[in-house]
N, C-alpha and C positions, 0 to 999 in steps of 0.2 A: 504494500500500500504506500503511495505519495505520504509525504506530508502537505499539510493547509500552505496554499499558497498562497489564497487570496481572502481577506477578510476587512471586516471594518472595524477602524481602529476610534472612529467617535463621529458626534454627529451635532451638529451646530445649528441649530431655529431661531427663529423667531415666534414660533409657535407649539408650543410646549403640548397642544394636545394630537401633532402630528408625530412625535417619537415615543415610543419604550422602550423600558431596560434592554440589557443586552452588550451594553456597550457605553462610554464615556458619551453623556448628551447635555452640551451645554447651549442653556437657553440663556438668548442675548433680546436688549430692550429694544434695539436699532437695527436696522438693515446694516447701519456704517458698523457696528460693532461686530454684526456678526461674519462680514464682510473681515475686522481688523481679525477675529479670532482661527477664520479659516485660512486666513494666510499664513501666519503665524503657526498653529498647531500642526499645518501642514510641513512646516519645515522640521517643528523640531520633532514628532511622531515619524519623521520621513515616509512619510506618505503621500497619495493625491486626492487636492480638494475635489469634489465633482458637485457642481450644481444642480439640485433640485427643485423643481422650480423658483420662485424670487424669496421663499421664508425659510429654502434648508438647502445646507451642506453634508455631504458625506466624505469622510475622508478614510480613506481605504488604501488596504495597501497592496499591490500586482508583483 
């Protein structure tokens, strides 16, 4: 059997009643914020941000 290659490593809103657990979900008050948090956690998780639609980020790792 592989190992897990690809998974999600957290998930970024503005709308808190679009995630559950499973994973790091940080809800943000702003679109700008939640914009400054996926840039950012993207780098240091080394992962990539992926946009879902304009109130949520996933950031996942390939």
């Amino acid at each position: 059997m592989s190992a897990l290659e690809k998974y999600i490593l957290a998930i970024i809103t503005t709308d808190k009643t679009k995630a559950a657990g499973g994973t790091a979900i940080f809800i943000c008050k702003t679109t700008e914020e939640m914009n400054f948090y996926a840039k950012n956690l993207e780098a240091i998780l080394d992962g990539i941000a992926h946009g879902i639609g304009d109130d949520m980020y996933v950031i996942v790792k390939h």
